[in-house]
C-alpha positions in Angstrom: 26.8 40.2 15.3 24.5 40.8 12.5 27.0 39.3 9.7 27.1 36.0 12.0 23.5 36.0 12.5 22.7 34.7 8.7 25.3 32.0 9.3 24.2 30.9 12.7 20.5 31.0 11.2 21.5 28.2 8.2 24.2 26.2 11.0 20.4 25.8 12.8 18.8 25.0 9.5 21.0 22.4 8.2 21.1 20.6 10.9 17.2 20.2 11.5 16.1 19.7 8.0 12.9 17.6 7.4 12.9 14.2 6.9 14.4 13.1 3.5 15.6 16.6 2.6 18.9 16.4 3.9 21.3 17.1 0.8 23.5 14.5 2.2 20.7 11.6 2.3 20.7 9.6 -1.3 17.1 8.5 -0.4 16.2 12.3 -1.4 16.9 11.3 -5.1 13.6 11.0 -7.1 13.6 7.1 -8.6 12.5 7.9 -12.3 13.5 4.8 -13.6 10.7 2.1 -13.4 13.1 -0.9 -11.6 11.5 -4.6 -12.2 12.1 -6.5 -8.9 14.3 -9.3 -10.3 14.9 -11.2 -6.8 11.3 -11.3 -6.0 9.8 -12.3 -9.4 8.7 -15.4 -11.0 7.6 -16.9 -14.2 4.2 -17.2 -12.6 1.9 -14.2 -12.0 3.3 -11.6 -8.8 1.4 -9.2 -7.6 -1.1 -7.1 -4.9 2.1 -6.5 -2.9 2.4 -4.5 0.4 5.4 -3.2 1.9 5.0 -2.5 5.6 6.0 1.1 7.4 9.4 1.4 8.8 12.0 4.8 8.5 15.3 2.6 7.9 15.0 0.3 5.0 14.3 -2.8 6.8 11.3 -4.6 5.7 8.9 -7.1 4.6 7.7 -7.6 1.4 4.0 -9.5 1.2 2.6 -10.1 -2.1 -0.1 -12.8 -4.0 1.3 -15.2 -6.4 0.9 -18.3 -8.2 4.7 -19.7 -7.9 3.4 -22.2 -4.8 -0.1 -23.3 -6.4 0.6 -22.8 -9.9 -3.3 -21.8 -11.2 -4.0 -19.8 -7.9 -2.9 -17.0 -6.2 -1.7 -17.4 -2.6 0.3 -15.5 -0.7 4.3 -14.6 0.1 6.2 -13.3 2.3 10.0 -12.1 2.1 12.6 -10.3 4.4 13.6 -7.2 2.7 16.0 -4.2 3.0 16.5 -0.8 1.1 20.0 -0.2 -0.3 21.7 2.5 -1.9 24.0 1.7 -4.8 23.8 3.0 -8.2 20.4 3.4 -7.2 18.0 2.7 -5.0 17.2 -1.2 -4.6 14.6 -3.4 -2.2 16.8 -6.4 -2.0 15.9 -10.0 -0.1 17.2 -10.4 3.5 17.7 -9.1 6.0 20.3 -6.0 7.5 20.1 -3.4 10.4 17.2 -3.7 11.6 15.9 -3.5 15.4 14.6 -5.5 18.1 12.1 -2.7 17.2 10.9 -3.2 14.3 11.2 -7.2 14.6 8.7 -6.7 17.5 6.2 -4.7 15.4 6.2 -7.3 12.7 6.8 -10.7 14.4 4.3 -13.3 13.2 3.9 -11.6 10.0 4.3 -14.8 8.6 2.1 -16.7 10.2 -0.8 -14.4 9.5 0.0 -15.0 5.7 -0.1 -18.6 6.2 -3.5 -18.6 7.7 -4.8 -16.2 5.1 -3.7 -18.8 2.4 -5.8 -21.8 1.1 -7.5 -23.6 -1.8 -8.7 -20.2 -3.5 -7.3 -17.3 -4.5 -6.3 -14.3 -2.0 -6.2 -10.6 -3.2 -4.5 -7.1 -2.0 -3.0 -7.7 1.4 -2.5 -5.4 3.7 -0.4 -5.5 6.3 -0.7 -3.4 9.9 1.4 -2.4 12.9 -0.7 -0.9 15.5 2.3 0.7 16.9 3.5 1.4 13.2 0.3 2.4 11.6 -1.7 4.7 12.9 -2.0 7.6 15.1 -2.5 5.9 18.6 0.7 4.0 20.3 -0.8 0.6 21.7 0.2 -2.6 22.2 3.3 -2.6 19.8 2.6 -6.9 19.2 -0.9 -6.0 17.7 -0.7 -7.0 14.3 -3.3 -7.0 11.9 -3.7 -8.5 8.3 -6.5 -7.6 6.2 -7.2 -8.8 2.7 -9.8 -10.5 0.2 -10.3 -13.8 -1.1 -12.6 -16.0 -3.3 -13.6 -18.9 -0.9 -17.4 -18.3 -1.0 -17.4 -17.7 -5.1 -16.9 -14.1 -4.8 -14.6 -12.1 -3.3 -15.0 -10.9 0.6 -12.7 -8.6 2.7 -11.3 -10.2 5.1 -9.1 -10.3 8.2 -7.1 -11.9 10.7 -5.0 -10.9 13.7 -1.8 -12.3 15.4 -2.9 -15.2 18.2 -4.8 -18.0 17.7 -8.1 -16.3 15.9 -9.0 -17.9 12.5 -9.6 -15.4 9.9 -13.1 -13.8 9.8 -14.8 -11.5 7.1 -15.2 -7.8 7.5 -19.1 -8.4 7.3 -19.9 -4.7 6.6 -18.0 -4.3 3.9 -19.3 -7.4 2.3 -22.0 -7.5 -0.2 -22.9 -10.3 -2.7 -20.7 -9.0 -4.9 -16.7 -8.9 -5.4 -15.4 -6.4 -2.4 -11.7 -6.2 -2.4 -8.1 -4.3 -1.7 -9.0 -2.2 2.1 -6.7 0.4 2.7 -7.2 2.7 5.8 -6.4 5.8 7.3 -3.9 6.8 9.4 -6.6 8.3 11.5 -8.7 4.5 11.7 -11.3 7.3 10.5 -11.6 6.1 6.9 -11.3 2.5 5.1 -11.4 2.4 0.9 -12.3 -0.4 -0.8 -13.5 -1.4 -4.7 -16.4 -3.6 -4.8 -18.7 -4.2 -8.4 -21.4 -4.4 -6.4 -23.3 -2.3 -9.1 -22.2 -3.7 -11.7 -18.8 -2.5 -12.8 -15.9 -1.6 -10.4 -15.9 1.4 -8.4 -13.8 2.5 -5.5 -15.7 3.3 -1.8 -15.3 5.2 1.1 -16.5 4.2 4.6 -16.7 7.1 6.9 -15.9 5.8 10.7 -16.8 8.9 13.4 -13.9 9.3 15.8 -12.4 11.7 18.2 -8.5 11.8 17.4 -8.1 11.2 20.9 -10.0 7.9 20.4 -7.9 5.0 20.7 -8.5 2.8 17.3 -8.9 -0.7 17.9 -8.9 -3.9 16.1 -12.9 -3.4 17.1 -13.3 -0.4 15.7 -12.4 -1.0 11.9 -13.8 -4.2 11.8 -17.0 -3.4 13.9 -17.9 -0.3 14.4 -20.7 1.5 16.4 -21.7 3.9 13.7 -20.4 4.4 9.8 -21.2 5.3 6.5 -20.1 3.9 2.8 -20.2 5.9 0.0 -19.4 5.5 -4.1 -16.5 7.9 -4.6 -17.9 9.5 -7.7 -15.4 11.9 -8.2 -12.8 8.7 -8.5 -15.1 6.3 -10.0 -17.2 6.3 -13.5 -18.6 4.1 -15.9 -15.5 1.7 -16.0 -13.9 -0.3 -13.8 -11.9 1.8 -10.7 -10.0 -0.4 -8.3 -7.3 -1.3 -5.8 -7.4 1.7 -3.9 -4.2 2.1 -1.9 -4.1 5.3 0.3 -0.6 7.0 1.8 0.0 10.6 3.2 -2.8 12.4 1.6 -2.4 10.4 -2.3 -4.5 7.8 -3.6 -3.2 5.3 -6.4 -5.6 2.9 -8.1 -6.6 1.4 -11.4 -8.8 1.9 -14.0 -9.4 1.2 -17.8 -11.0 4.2 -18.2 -10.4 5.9 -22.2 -7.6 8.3 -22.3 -5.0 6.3 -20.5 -1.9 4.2 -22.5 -3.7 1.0 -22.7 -5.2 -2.2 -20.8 -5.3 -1.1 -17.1 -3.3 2.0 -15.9 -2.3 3.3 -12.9 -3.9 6.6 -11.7 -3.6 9.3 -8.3 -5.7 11.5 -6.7 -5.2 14.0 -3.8 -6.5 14.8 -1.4 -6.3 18.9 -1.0 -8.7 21.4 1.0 -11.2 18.6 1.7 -11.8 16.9 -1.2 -10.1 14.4 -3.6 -9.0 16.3 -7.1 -9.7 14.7 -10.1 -7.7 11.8 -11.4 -4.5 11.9 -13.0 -2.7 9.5 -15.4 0.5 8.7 -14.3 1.7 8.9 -17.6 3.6 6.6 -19.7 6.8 6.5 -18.0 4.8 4.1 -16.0 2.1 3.3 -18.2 1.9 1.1 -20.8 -0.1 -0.9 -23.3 -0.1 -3.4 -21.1 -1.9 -3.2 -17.7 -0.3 -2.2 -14.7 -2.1 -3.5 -11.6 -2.5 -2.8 -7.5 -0.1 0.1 -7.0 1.0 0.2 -3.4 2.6 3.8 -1.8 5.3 2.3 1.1 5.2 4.5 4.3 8.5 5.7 3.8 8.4 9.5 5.8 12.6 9.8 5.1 11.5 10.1 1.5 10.6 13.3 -0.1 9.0 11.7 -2.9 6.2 9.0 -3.3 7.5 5.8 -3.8 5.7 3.3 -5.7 5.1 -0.8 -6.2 2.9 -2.0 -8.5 2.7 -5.1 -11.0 2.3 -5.1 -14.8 2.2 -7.8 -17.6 4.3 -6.0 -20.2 7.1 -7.8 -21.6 10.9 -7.7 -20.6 9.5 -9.5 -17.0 10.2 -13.5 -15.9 6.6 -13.7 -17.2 3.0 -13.1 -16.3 2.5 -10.1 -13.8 5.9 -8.8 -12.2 6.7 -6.9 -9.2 8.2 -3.2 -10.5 9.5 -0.2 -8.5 9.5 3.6 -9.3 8.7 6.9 -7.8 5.5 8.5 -8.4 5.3 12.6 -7.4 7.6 14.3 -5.1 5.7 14.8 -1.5 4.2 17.9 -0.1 6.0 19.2 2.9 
């Protein structure tokens, strides 16, 4: 019995290993090549994409670009799927997906619509209730939150699926440029960049909130009590922005010295309660060039971080592309 035990014990273990770990799963495979996103470019400036949560590949790709107005940046919206060749591809369609996951997301595309007008709209982010965060809801609530540049400047905004019109996240706001909200899976914490004295620096609103709180529409967009605080261990004295938060990593931007050039793309986690200092992501995905709004796609069969972000360097259908790579492999 003892010389069966050690096999019986790794039977057990193979069959219950963690999400993305399975040696038999290709999406375990770290993506170290930096993939441009051919079918979803343009010649015109692409970027400030989000890709929605969902386990098995099938998806939605949202992102601002100019291809529709030419000299402003609006927003798209494309069916996507994950697919395994070579390598690992996000392709334009549709494939496998559920009456699930088209419930989560339906109307996604009418949100964008009403998001879009004669000005520019920045950093979308797109929200499942179901999908999102820790309470299970009303799997049709489905929330879009973004900025644009209607009033001059730009203001954090939002909109929800119905018949609301979009309205601005007034606490957030200041007379400045706020943009690019991401939030916690917890509804407990919302990060934004805003100039607001005088260069860019990435905040953090602090929302109180028993975990066995339901969040609510309400409560990120008007809560009862809240604080907002610089992140100085993130920011400095040059311009720090789109924040984009995922597991316990966030990516941003900055053109502090040190980096490759122009803007580049930086992470910080966040380990034993507070955020470690910033690190360059180094010039397998830096460049001379700037690389801009760096997304982290909820992707918990992955055991790395994947990342989308946009960059002007050359080699792309021109302006700002979309590009695809992995960032760090995931703590388990």
């Amino acid at each position: 019995m003892r010389r069966t035990l050690p096999a019986i014990i790794l039977l057990l273990v193979a069959g219950c290993w963690p999400p993305g770990m399975d040696p038999d799963r290709k999406d375990g495979k770290f993506l170290s090549d930096v993939v441009n996103l051919e079918e979803f470019n343009s010649e015109y400036d692409d970027y400030n994409s989000d890709l929605p949560s969902n386990r098995y590949g099938e998806t939605h790709l949202v992102f601002s670009s100019k291809r529709e107005r030419k000299d402003l940046l609006n927003l798209v919206y494309f069916p996507a799927f994950m697919e395994y060749d070579k390598g690992l591809q996000l392709k334009k369609g549709t494939e496998r997906a559920g009456g699930d996951y088209h419930e989560s997301f339906s109307g996604a595309a009418q949100l964008i619509n009403k998001a879009n007008g004669n000005f520019n709209v920045y950093g979308p982010r797109l929200m499942s209730h179901y999908r999102d965060y820790t309470s299970v809801g009303n799997t049709k609530s489905l929330w879009l939150f973004y900025a644009d540049d209607a009033s001059g400047d730009m203001d954090i905004k939002y909109v929800q699926k119905g018949d609301e019109a979009p309205a601005p996240v007034q606490y957030l706001n200041s007379p400045a440029d706020d943009a690019y909200p991401t939030i916690s899976f917890m509804g407990d914490k919302i990060y934004f960049c805003s100039n607001r004295d005088g260069n860019f620096d990435i905040f953090e609103v602090t929302i109180p909130r028993d975990e066995r709180e339901e969040i609510t529409l309400e409560s990120l967009v008007n809560p009862s009590k809240y604080e907002i605080r610089k992140m100085d261990e993130l920011s400095g004295a040059y311009n720090d922005k789109c924040p984009y938060l995922y597991d316990n990593v966030m990516v941003f931007v900055s053109d502090r010295p040190g980096g490759q050039g122009g803007e580049d793309i930086y992470y910080s986690e966040y380990i034993d309660g507070k955020w470690s200092a910033p690190v360059n992501a180094g010039p397998r995905i830096n460049t001379a060039h700037n690389e801009y709004r760096p997304i982290l796609p909820s992707l918990p069969n992955f055991n790395y971080h994947l990342m989308i972000f946009s960059s002007n360097r050359p080699g792309g259908k021109g302006g700002y592309d979309l590009y695809m790579t992995g960032l760090k492999e995931r703590r388990w």
